[in-house]
C-alpha positions as CSV (number, residue, x, y, z in Angstrom):
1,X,4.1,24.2,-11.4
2,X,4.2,21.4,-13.8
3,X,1.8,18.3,-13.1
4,X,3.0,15.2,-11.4
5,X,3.7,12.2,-14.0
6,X,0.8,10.2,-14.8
7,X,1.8,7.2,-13.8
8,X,-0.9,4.9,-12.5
9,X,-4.5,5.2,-13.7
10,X,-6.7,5.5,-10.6
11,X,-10.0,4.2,-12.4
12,X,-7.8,0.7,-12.9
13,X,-6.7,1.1,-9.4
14,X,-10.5,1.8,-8.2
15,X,-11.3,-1.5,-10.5
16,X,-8.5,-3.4,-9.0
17,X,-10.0,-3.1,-5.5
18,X,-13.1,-3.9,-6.1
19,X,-12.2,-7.1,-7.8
20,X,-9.9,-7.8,-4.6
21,X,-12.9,-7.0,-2.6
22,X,-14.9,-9.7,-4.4
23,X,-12.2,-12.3,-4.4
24,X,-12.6,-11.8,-0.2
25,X,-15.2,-13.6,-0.6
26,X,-13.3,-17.0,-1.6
27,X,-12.2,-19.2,1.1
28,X,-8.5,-18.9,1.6
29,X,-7.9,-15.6,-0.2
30,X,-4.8,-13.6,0.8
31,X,-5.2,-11.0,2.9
32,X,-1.7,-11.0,4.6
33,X,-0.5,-8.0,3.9
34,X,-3.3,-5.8,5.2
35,X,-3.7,-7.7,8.0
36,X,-0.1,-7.4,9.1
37,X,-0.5,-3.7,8.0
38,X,-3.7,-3.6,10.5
39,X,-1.8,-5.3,13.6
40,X,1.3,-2.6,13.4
41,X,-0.7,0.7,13.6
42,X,-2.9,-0.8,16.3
43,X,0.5,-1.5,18.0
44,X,2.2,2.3,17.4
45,X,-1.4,3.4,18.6
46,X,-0.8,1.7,21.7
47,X,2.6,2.6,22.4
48,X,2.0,6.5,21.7
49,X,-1.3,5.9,24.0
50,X,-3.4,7.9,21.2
51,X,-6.4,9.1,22.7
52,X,-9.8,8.8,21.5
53,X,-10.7,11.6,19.2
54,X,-12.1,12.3,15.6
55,X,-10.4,9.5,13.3
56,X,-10.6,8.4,9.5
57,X,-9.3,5.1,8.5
58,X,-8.6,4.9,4.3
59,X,-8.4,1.3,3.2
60,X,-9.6,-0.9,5.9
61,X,-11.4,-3.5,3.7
62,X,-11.1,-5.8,7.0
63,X,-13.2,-3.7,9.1
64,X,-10.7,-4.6,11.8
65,X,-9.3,-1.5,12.5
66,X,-12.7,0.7,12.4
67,X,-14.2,-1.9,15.1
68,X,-10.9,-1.7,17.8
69,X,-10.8,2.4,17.0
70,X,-15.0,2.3,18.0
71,X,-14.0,0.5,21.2
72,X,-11.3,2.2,22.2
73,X,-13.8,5.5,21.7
74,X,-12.8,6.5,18.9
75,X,-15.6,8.7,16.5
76,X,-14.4,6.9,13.2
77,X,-15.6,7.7,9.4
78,X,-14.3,5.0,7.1
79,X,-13.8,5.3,3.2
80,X,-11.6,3.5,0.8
81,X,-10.7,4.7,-2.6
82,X,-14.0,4.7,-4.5
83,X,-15.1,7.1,-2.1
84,X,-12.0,8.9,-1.6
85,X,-9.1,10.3,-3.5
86,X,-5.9,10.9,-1.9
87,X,-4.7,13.1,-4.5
88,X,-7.3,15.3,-4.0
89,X,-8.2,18.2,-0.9
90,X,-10.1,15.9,1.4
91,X,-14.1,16.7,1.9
92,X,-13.6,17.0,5.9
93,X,-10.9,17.9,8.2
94,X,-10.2,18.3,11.7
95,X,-9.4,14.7,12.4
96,X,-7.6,13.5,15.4
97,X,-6.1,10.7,13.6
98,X,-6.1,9.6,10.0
99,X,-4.8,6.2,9.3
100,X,-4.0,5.4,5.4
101,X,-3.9,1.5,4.8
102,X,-2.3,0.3,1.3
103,X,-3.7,3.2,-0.6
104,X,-0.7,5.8,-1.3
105,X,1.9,3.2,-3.1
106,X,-0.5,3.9,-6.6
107,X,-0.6,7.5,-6.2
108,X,0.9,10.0,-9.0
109,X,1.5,12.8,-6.6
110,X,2.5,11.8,-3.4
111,X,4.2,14.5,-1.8
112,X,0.6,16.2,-2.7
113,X,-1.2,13.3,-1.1
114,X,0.7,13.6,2.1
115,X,0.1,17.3,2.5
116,X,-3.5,16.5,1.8
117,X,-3.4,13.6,4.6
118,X,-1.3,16.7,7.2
119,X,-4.3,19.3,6.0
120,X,-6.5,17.0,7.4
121,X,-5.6,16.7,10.4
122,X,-6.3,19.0,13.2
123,X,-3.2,20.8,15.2
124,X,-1.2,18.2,16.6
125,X,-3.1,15.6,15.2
126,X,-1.3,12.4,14.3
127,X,-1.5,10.5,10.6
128,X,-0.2,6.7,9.8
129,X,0.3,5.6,6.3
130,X,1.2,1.7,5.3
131,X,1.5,0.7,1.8
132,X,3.6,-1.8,0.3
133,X,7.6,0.0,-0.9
134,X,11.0,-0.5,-2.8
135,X,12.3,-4.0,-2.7
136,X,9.5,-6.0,-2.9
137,X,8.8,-9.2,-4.6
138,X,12.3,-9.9,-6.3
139,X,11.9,-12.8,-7.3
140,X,8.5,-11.7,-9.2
141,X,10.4,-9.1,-10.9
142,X,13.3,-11.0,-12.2
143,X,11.0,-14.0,-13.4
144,X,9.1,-10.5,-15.5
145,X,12.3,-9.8,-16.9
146,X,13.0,-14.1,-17.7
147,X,9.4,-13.6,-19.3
148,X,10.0,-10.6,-21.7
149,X,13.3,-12.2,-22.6
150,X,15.0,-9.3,-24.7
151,X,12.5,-6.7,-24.9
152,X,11.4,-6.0,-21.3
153,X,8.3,-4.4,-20.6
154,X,7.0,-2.4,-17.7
155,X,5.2,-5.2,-16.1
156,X,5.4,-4.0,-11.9
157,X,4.9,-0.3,-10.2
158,X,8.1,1.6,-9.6
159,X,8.3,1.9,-5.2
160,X,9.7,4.4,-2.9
161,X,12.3,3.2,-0.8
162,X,12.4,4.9,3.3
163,X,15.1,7.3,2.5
164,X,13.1,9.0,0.0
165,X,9.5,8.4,1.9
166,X,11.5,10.8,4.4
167,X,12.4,13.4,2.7
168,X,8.9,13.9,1.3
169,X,7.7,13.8,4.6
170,X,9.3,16.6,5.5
171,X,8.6,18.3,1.9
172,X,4.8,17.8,3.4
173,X,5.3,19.9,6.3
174,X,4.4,16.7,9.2
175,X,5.9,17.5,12.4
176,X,7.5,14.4,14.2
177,X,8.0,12.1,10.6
178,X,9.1,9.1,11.2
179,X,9.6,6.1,8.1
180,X,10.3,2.7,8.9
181,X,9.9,-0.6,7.0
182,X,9.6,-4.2,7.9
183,X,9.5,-7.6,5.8
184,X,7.1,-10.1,5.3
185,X,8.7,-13.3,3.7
186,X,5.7,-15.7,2.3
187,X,6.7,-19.3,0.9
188,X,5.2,-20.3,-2.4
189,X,5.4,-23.5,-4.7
190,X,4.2,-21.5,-7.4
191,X,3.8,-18.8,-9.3
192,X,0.5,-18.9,-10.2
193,X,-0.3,-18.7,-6.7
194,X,1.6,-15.6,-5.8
195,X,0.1,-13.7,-8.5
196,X,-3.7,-14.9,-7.3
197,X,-2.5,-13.5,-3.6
198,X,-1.4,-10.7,-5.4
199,X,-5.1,-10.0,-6.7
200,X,-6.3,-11.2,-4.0
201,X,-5.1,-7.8,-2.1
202,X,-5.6,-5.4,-5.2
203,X,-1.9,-5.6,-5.5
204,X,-1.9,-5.8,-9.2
205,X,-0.4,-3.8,-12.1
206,X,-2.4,-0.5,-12.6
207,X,-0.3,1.4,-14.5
208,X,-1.4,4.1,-16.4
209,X,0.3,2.5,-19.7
210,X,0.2,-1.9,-18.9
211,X,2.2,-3.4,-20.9
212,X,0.6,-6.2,-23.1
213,X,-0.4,-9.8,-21.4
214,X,2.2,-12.5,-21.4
215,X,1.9,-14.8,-24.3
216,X,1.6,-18.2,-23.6
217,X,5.7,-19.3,-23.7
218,X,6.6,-16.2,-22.0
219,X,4.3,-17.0,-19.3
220,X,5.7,-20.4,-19.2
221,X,9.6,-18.5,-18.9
222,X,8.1,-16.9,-15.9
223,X,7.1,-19.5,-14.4
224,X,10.3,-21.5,-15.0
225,X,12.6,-18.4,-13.8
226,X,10.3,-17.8,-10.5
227,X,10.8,-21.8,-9.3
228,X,14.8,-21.6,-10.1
229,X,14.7,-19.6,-6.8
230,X,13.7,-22.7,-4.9
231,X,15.3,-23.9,-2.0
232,X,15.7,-27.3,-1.3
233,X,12.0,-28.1,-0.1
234,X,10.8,-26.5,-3.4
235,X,9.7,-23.3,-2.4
236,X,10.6,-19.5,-3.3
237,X,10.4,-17.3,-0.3
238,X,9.2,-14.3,-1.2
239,X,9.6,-10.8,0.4
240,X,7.2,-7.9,0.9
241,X,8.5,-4.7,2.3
242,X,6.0,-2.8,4.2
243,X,6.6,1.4,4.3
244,X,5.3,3.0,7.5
245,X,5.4,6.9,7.7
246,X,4.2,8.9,10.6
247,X,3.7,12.3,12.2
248,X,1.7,15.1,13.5
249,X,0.1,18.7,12.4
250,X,2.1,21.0,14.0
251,X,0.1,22.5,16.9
252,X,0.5,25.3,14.8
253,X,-2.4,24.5,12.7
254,X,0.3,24.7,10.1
């Protein structure tokens, strides 16, 4: 079987998270998209009543998560991805629950990643994955394009969109899959400041092949295009489409 396309490098992904992990540190950094990715799996783990078993939780820089799981009674082992890679077998199994937060959007192989997330589950037990999918941050993309003029560059991550997060759930073997998706719409009066929230949450470009930076007129024609979507109060309403998929191990074990 032929190897996946290498399309993001994972030691600029591992770098990009740390860097987002330092920039927590600033007052006012951007943690929106996590958070809201935080506040919907505590909510399906509410509604499903999950009880308290063996869980891992991938990508909870918060801490948020871990600290409701512990009190509901969950046993929880926490790791992001500098201790964890997704594309590889995972180190332990048996888990009651494993919850993925932001990690699998920068992964070359997903369909292998999510059969790795099922094989580490124990029979019947249930696995949530948020990461960021197709359609977000238009107007980001067509102010790229403005930028490059007429030689674009690959400048943002190709997605996956819910119809094909579906299919590869089933490709992976989860019983139960279910993909959804939900929008966050964020004003900005700049776009300097969307690409620091962008950084802020490790949400920058970590392609295996980055394109050159933007000189300094094409950063301007960025800039320029990205405003032009104002509405009247001078703002650009942004969009962030959030990919939810979930399921079980069959009771199977299989």
């Amino acid at each position: 079987m032929a190897a996946p396309p290498r399309i993001f490098d994972p030691a600029r992904r591992r770098a990009a998270r740390r860097r987002a992990l330092a920039r927590q540190a600033n007052a006012g950094a951007a943690r929106f998209v996590l958070e809201d990715m935080i506040e919907d799996v505590a909510e399906r783990l509410s509604f499903v009543r999950q009880p308290p078993g063996e869980a891992l939780v991938i990508g909870d820089r918060t801490g948020v998560l871990v600290r409701d799981l512990v009190a509901q009674g969950h046993d929880v082992i926490s790791r992001d991805v500098d201790a964890l890679d997704e594309e590889l077998p995972y180190p332990v199994a048996g888990f009651d629950l494993v919850v993925s937060l932001g990690t699998l959007d920068t992964v070359n192989d997903l369909p292998g990643s999510l059969i790795h997330v099922r094989e580490a589950l124990a029979p019947g037990g249930r696995a949530i994955a948020s990461f960021v999918g197709a359609g977000s941050v238009p107007h980001l993309r067509s102010a790229m394009l403005a930028a490059d003029a007429d030689r674009p560059a690959a400048r943002l991550h190709p997605m996956v969109d819910i119809r094909a997060a579906a299919a590869l759930l089933q490709r992976a073997g989860w019983t139960e899959p279910v993909a959804d998706g939900r929008t966050l719409r964020v004003a900005y009066r700049s776009f300097d400041r969307l690409v620091a929230d962008l950084r802020d949450q490790g949400l920058g470009n970590v392609l295996a092949s980055p394109a050159p930076p933007l000189g300094k007129s094409a950063l301007e024609r960025a800039r320029a295009a990205f405003l032009a979507a104002a509405g009247p109060d001078g703002r650009v309403i942004e969009t962030f489409e959030i990919l939810t998929l979930s399921g079980r191990k069959s009771l199977r074990g299989s």
